[in-house]
N, C-alpha and C positions, 0 to 999 in steps of 0.2 A: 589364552591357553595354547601351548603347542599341539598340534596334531600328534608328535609319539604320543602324549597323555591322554589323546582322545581312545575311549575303548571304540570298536564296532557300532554300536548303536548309537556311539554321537556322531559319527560318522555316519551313518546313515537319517539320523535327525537332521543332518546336514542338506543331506542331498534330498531328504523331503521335501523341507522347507524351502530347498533352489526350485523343485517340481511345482510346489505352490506358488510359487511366484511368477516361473512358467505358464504355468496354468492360467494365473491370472490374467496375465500379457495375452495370452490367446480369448479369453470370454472377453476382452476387451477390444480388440484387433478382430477376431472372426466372430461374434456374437454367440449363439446356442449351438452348443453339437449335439447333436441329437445321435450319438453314436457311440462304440465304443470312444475308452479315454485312451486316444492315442497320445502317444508319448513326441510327437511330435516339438521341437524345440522352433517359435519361429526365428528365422532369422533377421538381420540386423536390416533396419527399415528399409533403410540406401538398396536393401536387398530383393524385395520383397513387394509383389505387387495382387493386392486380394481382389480374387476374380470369385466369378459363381462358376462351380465344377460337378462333377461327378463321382462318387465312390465308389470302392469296388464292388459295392453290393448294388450299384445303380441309381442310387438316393442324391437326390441333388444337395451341395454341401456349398460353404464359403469355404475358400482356401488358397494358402499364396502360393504365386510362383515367382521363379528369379526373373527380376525387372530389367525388359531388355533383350532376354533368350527366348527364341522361340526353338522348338523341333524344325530339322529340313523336314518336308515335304515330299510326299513320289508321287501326288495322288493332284491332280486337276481340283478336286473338293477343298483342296486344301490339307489332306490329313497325310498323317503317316502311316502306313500300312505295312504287313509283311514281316515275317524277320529281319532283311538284310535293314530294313528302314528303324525299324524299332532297335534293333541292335547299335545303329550306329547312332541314333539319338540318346540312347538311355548311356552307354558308353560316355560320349561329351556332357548330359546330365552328372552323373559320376564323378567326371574329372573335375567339375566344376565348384561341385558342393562345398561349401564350408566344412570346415576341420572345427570339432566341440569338443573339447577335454576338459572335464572337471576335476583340479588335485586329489577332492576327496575321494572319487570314487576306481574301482579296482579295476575298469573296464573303461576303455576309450570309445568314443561317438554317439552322435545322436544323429537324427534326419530331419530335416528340415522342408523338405517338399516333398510334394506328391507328383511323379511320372504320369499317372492317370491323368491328371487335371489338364494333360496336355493332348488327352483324347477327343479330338473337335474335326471333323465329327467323329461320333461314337462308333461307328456303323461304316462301313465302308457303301457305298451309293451303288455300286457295280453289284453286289448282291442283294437283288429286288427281291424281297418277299410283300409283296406289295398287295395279291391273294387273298393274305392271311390277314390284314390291316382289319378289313370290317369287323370280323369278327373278333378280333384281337380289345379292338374298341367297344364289341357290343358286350360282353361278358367284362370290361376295366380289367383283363390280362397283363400284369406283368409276367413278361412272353420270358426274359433272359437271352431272349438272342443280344449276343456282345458282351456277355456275363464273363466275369475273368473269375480266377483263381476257384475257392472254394473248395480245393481239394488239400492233402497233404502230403509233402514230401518226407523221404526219410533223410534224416541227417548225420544218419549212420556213416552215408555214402560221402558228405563232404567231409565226416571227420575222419576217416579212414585215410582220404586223398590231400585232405586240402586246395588251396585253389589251383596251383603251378599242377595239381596231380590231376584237377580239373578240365584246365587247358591241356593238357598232352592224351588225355583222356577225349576231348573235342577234337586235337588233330589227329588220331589214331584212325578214329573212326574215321573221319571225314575223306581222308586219305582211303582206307577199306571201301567207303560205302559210293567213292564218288564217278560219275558225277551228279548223285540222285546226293537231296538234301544239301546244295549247297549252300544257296541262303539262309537256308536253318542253322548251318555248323559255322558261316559267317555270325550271325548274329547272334548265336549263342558266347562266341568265343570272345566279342564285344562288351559281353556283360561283364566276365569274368576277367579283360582287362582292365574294364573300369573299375572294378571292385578291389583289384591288386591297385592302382593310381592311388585311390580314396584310403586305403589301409595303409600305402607308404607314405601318405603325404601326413593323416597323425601321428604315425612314428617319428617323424622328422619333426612333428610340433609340441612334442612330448618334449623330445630332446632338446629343442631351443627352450622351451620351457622351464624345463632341469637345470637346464645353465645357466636361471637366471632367478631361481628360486634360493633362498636364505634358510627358510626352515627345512632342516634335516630330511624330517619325515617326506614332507611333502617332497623335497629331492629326490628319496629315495621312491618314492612312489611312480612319480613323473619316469624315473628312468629306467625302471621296473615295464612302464608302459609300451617306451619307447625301443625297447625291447623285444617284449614278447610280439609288438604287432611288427617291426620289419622282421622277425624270424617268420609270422605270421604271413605274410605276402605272398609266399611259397611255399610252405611249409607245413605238414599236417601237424593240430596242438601234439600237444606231449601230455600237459600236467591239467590239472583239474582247470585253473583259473584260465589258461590257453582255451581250454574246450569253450568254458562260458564265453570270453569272447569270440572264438572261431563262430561259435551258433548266432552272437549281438552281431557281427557281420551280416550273416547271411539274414537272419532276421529282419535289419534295418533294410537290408539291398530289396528282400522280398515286401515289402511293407512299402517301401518308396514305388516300387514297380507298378503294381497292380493292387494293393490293400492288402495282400496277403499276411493272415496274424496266424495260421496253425504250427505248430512245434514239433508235437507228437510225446512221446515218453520223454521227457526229463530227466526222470527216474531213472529209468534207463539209459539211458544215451550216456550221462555220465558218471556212470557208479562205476564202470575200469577205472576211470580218471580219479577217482575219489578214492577207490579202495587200494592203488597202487599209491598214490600220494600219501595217504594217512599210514602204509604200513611202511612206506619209507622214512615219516617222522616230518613228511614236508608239507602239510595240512590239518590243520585242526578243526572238529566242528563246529566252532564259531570262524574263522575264516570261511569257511564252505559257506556256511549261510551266507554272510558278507555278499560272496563273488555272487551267489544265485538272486541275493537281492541288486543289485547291479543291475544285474541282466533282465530280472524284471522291472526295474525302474524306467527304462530306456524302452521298451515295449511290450504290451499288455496282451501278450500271445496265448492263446487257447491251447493248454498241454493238459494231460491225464496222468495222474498218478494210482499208482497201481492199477489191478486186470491183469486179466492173462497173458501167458502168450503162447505160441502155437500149439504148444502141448497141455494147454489147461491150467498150467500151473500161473499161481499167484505170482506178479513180477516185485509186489512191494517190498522197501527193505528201508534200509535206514535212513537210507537219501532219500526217500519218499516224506519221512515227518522234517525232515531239515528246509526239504524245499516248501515246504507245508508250513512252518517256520519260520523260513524267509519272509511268505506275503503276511504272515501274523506280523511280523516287525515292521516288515515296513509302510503297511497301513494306511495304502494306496489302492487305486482301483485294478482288479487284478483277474482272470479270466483262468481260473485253473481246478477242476473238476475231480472230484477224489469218488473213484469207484470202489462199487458198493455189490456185493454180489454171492453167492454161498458160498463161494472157492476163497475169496478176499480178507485182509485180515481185518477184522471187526475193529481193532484198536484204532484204525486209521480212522473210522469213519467216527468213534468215536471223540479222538480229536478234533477231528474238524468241523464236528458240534460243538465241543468247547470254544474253540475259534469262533465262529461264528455266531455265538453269542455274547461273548468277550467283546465281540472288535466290534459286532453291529455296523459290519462293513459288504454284508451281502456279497460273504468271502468265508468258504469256497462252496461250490456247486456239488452238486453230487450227482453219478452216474449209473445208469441201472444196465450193469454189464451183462449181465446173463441174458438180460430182453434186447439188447442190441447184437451182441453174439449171434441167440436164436434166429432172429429176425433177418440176418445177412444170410445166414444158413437159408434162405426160405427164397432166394436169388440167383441159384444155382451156385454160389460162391462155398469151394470147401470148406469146412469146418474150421482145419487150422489157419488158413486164412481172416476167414470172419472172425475169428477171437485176435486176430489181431488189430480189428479195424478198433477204432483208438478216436476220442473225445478232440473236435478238432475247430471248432467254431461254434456260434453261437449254439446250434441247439445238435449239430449236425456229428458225425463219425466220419471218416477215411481210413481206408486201409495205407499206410505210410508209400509211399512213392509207388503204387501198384494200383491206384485207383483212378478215375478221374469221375467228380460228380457233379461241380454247378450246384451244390448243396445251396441250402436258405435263400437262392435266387426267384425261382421259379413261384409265384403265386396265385392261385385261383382265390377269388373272392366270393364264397358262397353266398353272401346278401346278394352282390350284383345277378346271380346266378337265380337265385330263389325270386330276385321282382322280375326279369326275365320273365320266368316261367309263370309267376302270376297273372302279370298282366296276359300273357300268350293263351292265357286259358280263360281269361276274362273277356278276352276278345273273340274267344271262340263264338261263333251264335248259333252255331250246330251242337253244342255239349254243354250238360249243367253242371256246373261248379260243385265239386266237392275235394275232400281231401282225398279220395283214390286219385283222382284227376289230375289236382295240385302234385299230388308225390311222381307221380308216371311223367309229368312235364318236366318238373325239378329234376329227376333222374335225367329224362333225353338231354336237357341243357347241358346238366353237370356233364354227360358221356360227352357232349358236342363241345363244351371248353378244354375236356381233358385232349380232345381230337386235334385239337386247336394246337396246345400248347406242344402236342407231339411231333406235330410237322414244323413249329416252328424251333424246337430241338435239333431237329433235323438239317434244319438251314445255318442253326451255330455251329452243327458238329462239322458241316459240309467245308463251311469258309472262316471258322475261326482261327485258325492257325494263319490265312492270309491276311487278317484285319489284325490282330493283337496276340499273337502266341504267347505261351507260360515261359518264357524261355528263363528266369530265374528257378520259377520251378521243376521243371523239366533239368534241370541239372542234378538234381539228387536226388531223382526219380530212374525207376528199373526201365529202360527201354528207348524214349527220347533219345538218345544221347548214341544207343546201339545201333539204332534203327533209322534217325536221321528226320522223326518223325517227333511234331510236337505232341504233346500228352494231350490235349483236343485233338487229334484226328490220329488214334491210331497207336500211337507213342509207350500207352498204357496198357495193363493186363485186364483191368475189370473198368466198366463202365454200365456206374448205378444210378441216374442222374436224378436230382430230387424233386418232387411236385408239393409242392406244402397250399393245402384248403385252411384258409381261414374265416374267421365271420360263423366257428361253429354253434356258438350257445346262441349267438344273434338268430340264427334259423331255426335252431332248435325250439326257439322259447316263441318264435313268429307263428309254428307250424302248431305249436300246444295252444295257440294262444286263438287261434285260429278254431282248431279242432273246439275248442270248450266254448267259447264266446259266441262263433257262428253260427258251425253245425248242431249241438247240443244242444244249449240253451236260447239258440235265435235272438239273443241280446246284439245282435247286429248284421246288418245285411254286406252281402260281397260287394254289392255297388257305394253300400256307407263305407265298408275298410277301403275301398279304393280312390274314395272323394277324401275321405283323411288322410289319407297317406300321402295323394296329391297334394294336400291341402296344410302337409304337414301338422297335422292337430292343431290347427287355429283356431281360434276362438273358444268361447268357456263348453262348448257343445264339443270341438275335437278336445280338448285338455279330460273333461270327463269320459270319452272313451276312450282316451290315451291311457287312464290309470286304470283305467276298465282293463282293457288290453295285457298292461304290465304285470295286472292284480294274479296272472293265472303262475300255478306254482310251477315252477323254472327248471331248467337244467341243472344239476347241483344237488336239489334237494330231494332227491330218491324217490326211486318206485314212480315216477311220475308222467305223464306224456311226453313232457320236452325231456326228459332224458331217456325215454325209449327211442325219441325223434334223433337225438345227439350219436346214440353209436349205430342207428340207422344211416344217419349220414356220413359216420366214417368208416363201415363199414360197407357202402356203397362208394362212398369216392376212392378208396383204398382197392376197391376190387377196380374199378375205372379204371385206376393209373398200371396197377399191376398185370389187368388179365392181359395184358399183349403188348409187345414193343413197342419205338417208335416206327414208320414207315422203310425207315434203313435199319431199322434191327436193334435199337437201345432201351435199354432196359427202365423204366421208369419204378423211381420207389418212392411211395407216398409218407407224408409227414404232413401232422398239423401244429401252424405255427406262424402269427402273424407277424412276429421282428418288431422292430420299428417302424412298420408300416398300419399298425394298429388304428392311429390317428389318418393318413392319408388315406387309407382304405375306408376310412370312413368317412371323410371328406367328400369321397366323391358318389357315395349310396343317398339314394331319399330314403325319406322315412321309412320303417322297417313294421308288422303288424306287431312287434313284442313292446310297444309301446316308446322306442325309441327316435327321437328326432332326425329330420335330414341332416348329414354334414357330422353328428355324431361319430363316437369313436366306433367300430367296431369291438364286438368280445374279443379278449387277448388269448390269441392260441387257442388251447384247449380247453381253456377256463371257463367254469360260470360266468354270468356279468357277476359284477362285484353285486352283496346284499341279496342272494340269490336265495340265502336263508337266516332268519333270525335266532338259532342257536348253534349249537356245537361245528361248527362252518368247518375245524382245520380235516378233521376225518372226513365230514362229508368232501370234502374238496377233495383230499385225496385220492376215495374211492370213485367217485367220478371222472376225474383226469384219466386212471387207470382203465375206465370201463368203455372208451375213447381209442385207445392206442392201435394205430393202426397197424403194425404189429410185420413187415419187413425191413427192418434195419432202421429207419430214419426216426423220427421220434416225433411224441405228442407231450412237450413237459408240462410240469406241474409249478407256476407261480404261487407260490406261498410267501405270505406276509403276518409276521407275527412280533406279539407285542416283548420286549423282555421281559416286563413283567411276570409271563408265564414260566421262564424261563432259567430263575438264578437260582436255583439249587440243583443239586445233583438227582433227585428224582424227576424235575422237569427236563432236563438235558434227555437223561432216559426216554420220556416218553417222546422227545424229538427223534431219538435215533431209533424208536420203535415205529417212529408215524413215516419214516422215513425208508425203512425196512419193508413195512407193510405196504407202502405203495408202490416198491419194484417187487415185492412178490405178488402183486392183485397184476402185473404185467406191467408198470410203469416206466419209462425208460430215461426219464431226467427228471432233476427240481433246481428249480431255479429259489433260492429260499434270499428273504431280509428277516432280519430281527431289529425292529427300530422302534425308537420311542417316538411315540405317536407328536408330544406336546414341543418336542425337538423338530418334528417335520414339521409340523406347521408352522413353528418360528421358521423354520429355512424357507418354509413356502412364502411367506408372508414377506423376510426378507432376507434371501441368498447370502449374500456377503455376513450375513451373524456366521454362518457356517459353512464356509470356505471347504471344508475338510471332508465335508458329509459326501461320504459313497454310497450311493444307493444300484443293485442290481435292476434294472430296467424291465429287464429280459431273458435274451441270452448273454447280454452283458452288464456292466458294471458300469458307471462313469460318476463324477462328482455332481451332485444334485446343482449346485450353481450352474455347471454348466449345461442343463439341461434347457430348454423354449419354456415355456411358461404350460403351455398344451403339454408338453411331457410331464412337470413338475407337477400339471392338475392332476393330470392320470394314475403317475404312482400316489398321488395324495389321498385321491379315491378311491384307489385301494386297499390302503391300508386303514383308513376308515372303514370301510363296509366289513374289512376283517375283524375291527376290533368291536363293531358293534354286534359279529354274528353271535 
């Protein structure tokens, strides 16, 4: 068949099924990503050499680098440090990369490596915080010092300029400000010519391409490419399709750097583009869609559609259901959040219940704007500001190139925090054990790890800009660029930095279980919970006070001790992080939310008093454990989550897993977008929702490769269930079991 006779969606059935194939090449090549699905393309073997690396979130990963290249070096340890260092590594990075054009599709490139993975050491050696280690160790602190990105830029700012308006924009300044920030506005301007090398080298492969292609279409397409991206080099877009790839540039560049996936508005960003193209005659809304799935296809970027903006008003419009649209067609894993809020338009959220029970691709997310809004308001951050901080990673907001926060990095382990304090009081021989005692310990710990993690904030805000600067992000960010200063130390206007408590229903449900089995009813002595806990419930003596333990009724199921204990503790860790800066003055804002660290976090906890095993996974985020209660689970869940939130800016979401079955009429969709309703007005601030057939996942469980295709939401992201570790695959398998049996 020729491509002219291809419509749109065979076109992109095209380029799915190149993405599957992709996909498959990488579970085979890098084994389980436990991560978002990045759009990563590997390159050609000869190319390519798979090491163990680091993500931008910190997670140790498999991933290749080019075979052969290392980074220069400034640093005795062996690493590269600095702007002027990083600039001129990631620059020759750049130049280097392979050139990826697909005829079919409307947009040129892919990336193929990861910059990060060439962070060895992670840490610059010259900046000891070496103080902080015990304790960092004694509470299992994921501290974040060396934490990159996590914030979001506006890209307002590069479509305004483009890259050529970029660079004269880095030498203006530099020129004004110097000779303060020089290795900064060197290295800055490193990126931005790598980035111009990489955009002219596919134009000119577009073109070779073009001139040697026989079918029409595909001719004209190729030369279409080759095109717009050498106009593109220099040059700010013009037209809708330009925009979408202006942002797959900057996106891919930011993605290879540091891990960075935020966007921002969508919506926004290109509806000039769109509404001047369509009223010229030179776009149509199925083209539009088209370009927008491209652009998600190549990378699975965290953006928000509709919310406010600085005046309160609803930003939704037409290009908000088209790009909403998009990830319905293309039917991939996809990170795109649709707010939900009294100001917002209802319809939207309605679709994206349809969607999302249609596609059973745990696509899209939903956003509770008005409790994020409030909550930034609650940070000394003005009003119109906070309404514009904007849906930008996994679970987290940024206010677009004016914020800086280390969002989803930062994490306290309340288990590790609560056997702490157990034990610390068990050992007391001056004090009798009870649960005033227990709470008053738990409390000093939890203050003494949040103490912790504050100074060690302190020591990343001090020297990050020396070890690994934003400098992709810092380009189309308010200040950076003005000031000569990177957005870690200074660069930015508001800095909210995030502390996320996870392990909450695991303590919740330890402290009730504790309360009723101990002290109440003397069905167990402190000295037997602490030989079983050592002892891991071994033998048929611990396995029966293990269920003994579990038997007490949980966080989740209302009115009950562990959930009196649940927003006791987040409303103590929450006052923790908030009542007072770090030691330099930053603002810490709490959020509960375990990531992907769900499983490691609980890897490294013993046994727990809720009747849970050592090595166990920790409870996810804000959730019940799964089976928390044997009926009507979806409301109770919901109300619970809510009753949870810690309630400045950062978020506590709501994991929901539910069957279609509930869901294929139009009065059930309703009561989805009423349970959805109801949980951002009880104060909710995210949901993380799947709709899956239960008898489907267990075939996938059982064997992966039946179903190659299946997306499942993890968390705060998406990725294809095959490519998940077999430990993730049990996990969401678990949960949506105990959902359907509530």
């Amino acid at each position: 068949m020729k491509v002219a006779a291809l419509t749109y969606q065979q076109r992109l059935d095209a380029l799915r099924a190149t993405k599957m194939a992709q996909t498959r090449e990488k579970q085979a090549v890098l084994g389980a990503m436990d991560h978002d699905d990045w759009a990563i393309v590997l390159p050609p073997p000869e190319l390519r050499e798979v090491v163990d690396a680091i993500s931008g979130s910190g997670e140790p990963i498999k991933d290749c680098i080019f075979k052969g290249w290392q980074p220069k070096a400034n640093h005795p340890s062996g690493g590269m440090f600095g702007p002027r260092a990083v600039g001129d590594n990631y620059r020759d990075f750049l130049e280097r990369h392979p050139v990826y054009i697909d005829p079919m599709s409307s947009l040129a490139g892919a990336y193929m490596f990861n910059f990060m993975s060439y962070r060895k050491p992670y840490w610059n050696p010259d900046f000891d915080f070496s103080d902080l280690v015990p304790e960092q160790e004694k509470y299992k602190l994921i501290h974040g010092i060396g934490g990159s990105q996590h914030f979001c830029q506006d890209l307002q700012i590069g479509l305004d300029l483009g890259w050529q308006g970029l660079l004269e924009k880095i030498r203006a300044y530099r020129k004004q400000n110097y000779p303060h920030g020089h290795d900064f506005y060197h290295g800055i301007g490193q990126v931005v010519h790598g980035v111009q090398n990489w955009i002219g080298r596919h134009a000119e492969a577009a073109r070779a391409m073009a001139a040697q292609e026989s079918d029409p279409a595909l001719r004209q397409n190729l030369d279409e490419l080759a095109a717009i991206n050498a106009y593109l080099v220099t040059e700010p877009p013009r037209t809708f399709r330009e925009a979408c790839q202006w942002i797959l540039w900057y996106q891919m560049t930011a993605r290879m750097y540091n891990g960075s996936g935020s966007l921002g508005r969508l919506d926004v960003l290109l509806l000039p583009y769109y509404e001047r193209d369509t009223a010229a005659g030179l776009l149509t809304d199925e083209e539009a869609i088209f370009h927008v799935a491209c652009l998600l296809l190549r990378d699975t970027a965290y953006l928000q559609l509709g919310g406010l903006d600085a005046n309160g008003h609803d930003v939704t419009n037409h290009l908000s259901y088209l790009i909403l649209e998009a990830g319905h067609r293309l039917r991939i894993p996809a990170n795109i959040g649709v707010s939900v809020g009294a100001g917002v338009d209802p319809a939207l959220l309605q679709r994206a219940v349809e969607i999302i029970v249609q596609d059973k691709q745990g696509y899209p997310k939903f956003l509770g704007t008005d409790q994020v809004v409030e909550g930034t308001a609650k940070n000394d951050v003005p009003l119109k500001a906070a309404r514009q901080r904007v849906y930008s990673g996994c679970h987290w907001s940024a206010i677009p190139g004016r914020e800086y926060g280390l969002m989803d990095i930062v994490k306290i382990n309340f288990g590790t925090v609560f056997d702490v304090a157990l034990r610390d009081m068990l050992a007391d021989r001056d004090a009798s054990p009870s649960m005033d005692a227990l709470w008053d310990r738990f409390a000093y710990h939890l203050g003494r790890a949040v103490d912790v993690v504050a100074q060690g904030l302190d020591v990343h805000m001090a020297h990050m800009h020396e070890v690994f600067p934003e400098l992709v992000l810092d380009l189309c960010c308010y200040g950076p660029v003005e000031k000569g200063l990177d957005a870690s130390h200074g660069g930015v206007e508001f800095y909210l930095l995030g502390v996320d408590g996870a392990a909450l229903a695991t303590v919740a449900d330890s402290f009730a279980a504790i309360e009723q089995r101990v002290m109440q009813e003397g069905r167990m002595s402190w000295n037997d919970l602490l030989r079983h806990l050592d002892e891991n419930w071994s033998g048929p003596d611990g396995e029966r006070a293990r269920l003994m333990m579990r038997g007490v009724p949980r966080f989740g199921h209302g009115n009950t001790a562990a959930d009196g204990y649940a927003r006791r503790i987040s409303n103590t860790f929450s006052a923790l992080v908030h009542a007072k800066p770090t030691p330099d003055g930053f603002r810490m804002v709490p959020g509960i939310f375990s990531w992907a660290l769900t499983l490691s976090m609980g890897r490294v906890l013993g046994a727990t008093p809720n009747g849970r095993r050592a090595g166990e996974p920790i409870s996810h985020g804000a959730n019940p454990h799964p089976g928390f209660r044997k009926d009507g689970a979806p409301t109770a869940l919901a109300v619970a989550v809510a009753s949870v939130q810690p309630g400045y800016g950062n978020t506590a979401p709501l994991q929901i897993d539910l069957e279609p079955s509930i869901a294929q009429d139009d009065l059930a969709q309703a009561q989805i977008a009423s349970l959805i309703r109801t949980h951002f007005d009880l104060g909710g601030t995210q949901i993380n929702m799947n709709v899956l057939d239960t008898q489907t996942l267990l075939e996938a469980y059982e064997d992966p490769s039946k179903y190659p295709d299946l997306v499942v939401r993890v968390t705060g992201f998406s990725a294809y269930f095959a490519s998940l570790s077999p430990e993730f695959r049990k996990m969401v398998v678990d949960r949506v079991l105990a959902a359907e049996k509530a």
